[in-house]
C-alpha positions as CSV (number, residue, x, y, z in Angstrom):
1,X,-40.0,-10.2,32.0
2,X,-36.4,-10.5,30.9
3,X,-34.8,-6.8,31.4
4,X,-31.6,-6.5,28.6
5,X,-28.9,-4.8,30.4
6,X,-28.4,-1.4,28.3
7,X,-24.5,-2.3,27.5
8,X,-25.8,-5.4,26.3
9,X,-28.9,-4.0,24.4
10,X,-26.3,-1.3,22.8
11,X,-24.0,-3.5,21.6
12,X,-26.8,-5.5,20.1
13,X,-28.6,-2.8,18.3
14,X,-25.1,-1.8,16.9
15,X,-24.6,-4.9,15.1
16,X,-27.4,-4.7,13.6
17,X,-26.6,-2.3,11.2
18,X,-23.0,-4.3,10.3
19,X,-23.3,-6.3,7.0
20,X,-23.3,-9.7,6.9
21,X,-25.2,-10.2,10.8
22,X,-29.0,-11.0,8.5
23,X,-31.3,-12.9,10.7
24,X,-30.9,-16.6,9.5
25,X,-33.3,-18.7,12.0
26,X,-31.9,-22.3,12.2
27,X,-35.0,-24.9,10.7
28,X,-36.8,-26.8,13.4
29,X,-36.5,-30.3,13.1
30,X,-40.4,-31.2,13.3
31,X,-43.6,-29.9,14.1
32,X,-45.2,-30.1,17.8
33,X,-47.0,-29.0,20.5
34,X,-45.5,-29.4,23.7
35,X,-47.1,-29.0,27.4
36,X,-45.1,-27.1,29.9
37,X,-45.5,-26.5,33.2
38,X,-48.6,-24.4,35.4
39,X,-50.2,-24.0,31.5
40,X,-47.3,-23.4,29.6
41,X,-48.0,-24.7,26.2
42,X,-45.3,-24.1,23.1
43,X,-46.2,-25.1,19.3
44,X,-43.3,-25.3,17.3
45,X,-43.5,-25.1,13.5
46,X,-42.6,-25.8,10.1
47,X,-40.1,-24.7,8.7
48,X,-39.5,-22.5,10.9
49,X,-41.1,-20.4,14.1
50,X,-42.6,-21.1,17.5
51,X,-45.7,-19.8,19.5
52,X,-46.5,-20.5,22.6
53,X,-47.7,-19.3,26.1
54,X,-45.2,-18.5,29.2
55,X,-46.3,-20.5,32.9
56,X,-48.9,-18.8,34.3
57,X,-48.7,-16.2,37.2
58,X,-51.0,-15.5,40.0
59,X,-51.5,-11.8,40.5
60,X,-54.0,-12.2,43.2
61,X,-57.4,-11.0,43.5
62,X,-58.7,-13.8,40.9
63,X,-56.3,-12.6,37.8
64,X,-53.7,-14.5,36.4
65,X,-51.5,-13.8,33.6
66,X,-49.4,-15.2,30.9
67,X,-47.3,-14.0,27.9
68,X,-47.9,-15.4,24.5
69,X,-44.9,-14.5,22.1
70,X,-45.1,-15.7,18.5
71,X,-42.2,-15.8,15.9
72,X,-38.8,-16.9,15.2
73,X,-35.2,-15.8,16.0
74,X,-35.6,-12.8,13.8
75,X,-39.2,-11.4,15.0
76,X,-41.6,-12.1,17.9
77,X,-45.2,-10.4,18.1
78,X,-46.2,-10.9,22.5
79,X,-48.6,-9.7,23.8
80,X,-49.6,-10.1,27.9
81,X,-52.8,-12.2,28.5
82,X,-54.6,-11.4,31.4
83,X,-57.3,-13.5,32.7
84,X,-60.3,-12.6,35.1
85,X,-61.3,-16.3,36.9
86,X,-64.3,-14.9,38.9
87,X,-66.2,-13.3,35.6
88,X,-64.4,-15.8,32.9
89,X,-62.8,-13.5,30.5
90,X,-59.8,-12.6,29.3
91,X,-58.5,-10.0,27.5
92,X,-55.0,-9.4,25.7
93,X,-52.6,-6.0,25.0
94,X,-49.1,-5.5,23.6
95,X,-47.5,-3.8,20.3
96,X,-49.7,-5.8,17.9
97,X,-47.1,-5.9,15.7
98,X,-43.9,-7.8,14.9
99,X,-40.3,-6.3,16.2
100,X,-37.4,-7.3,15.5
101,X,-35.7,-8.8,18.8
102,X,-34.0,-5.6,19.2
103,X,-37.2,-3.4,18.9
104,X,-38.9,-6.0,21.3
105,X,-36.4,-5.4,24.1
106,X,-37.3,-1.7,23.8
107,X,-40.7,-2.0,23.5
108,X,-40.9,-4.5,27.0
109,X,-38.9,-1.0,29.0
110,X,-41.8,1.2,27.0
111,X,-45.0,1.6,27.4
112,X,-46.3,-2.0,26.6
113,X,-44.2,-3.2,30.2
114,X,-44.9,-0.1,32.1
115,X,-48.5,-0.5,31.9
116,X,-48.1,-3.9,32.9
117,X,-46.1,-3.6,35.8
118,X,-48.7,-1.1,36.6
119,X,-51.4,-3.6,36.3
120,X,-49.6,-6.2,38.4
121,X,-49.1,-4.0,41.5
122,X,-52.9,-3.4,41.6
123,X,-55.3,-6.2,39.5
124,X,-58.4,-5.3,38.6
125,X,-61.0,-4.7,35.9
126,X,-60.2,-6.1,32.3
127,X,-62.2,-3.1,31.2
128,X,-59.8,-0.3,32.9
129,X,-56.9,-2.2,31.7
130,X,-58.5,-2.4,28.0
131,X,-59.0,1.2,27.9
132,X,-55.3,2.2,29.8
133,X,-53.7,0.2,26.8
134,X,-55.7,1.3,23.8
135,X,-54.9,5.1,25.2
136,X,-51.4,4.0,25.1
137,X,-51.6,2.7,21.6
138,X,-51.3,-1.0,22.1
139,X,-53.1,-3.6,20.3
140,X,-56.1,-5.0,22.7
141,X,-58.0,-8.2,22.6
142,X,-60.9,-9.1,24.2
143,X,-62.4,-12.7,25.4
144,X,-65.7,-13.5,26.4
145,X,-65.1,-16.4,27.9
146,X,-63.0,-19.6,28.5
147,X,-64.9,-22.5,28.1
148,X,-62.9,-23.0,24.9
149,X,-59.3,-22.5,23.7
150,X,-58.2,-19.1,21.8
151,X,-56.7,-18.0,18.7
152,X,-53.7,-16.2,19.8
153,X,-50.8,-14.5,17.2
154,X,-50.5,-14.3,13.3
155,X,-49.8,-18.0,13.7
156,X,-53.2,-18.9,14.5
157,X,-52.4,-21.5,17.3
158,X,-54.9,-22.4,19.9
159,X,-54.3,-21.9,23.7
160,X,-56.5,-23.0,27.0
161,X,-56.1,-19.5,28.7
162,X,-58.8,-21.0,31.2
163,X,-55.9,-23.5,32.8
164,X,-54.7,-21.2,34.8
165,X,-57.7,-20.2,36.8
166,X,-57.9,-24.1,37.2
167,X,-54.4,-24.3,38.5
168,X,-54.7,-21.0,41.0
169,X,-58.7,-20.7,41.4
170,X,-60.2,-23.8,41.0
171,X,-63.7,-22.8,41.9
172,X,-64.0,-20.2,40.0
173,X,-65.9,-19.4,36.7
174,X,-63.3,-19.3,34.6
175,X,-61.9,-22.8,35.8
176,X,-65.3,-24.4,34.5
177,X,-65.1,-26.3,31.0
């Protein structure tokens, strides 16, 4: 997580209300999918937008975790992906909706990256985390298994969440395809 240093983050949300400072996201040039490293994966679309998954992170105990942000340079919807190698699930909570890059810097110092940063310090059941989030009023999304990619974000791009068990805890379950 990025943290926006508040004189930054004020001077930000200030121009926002100034005329003439609309969002214009610059075209990308073409469509496609690129391979990052430890399981980062990015699509980039037409005419305009990305999605894509953050390298993965080992939180210990047999959980990993990612971020997948989806959007342009005027909106992102993330959400954190957490995955549970040893049972080979994963599950996935944030805002569910999209912010404006000002609300999302906000929104990363609320609730949505408190309860993360909880979640780090102490990994464990999907289930506890699940419950924790929808109590906090985040957007929760569960996954059975990892034997195939996902459906992440309002763009509808596919991601192999089970990469990273493969890449931290290659016997486990959720490393199997």
């Amino acid at each position: 997580m990025i943290a926006v240093p508040r004189h930054i983050l004020a001077f930000a949300l200030s121009a926002v209300a100034l005329p003439g400072l609309a969002c214009s996201p610059a075209p990308n040039e073409a469509a496609k999918t690129e391979v990052l490293e430890n399981c980062g994966a990015r699509h980039v679309m037409m005419p305009i937008g990305v999605s894509g998954l953050t390298e993965a992170e080992n939180l210990r105990l047999g959980y990993t975790t990612q971020r997948h942000y989806d959007g342009s340079a005027c909106y992102v919807t993330e959400t954190r992906v957490v995955v549970d190698c040893a049972r080979d699930m994963a599950m996935t909570f944030g805002p569910g909706r999209a912010l404006s890059i000002e609300e999302h810097a906000l929104e990363t110092d609320g609730v949505y990256g408190t309860l993360y940063a909880e979640y780090a310090e102490m990994p464990g059941a999907l289930d506890v985390l699940a419950d924790a989030a929808i109590e906090a009023g985040l957007s929760v999304e569960r996954f059975d298994t990892l034997a195939q990619p996902v459906v992440l974000g309002p763009s509808g791009k596919s991601f192999d969440l089970g990469c990273a068990c493969r890449l931290f805890y290659p016997d486990s379950r959720g490393a199997k395809r």
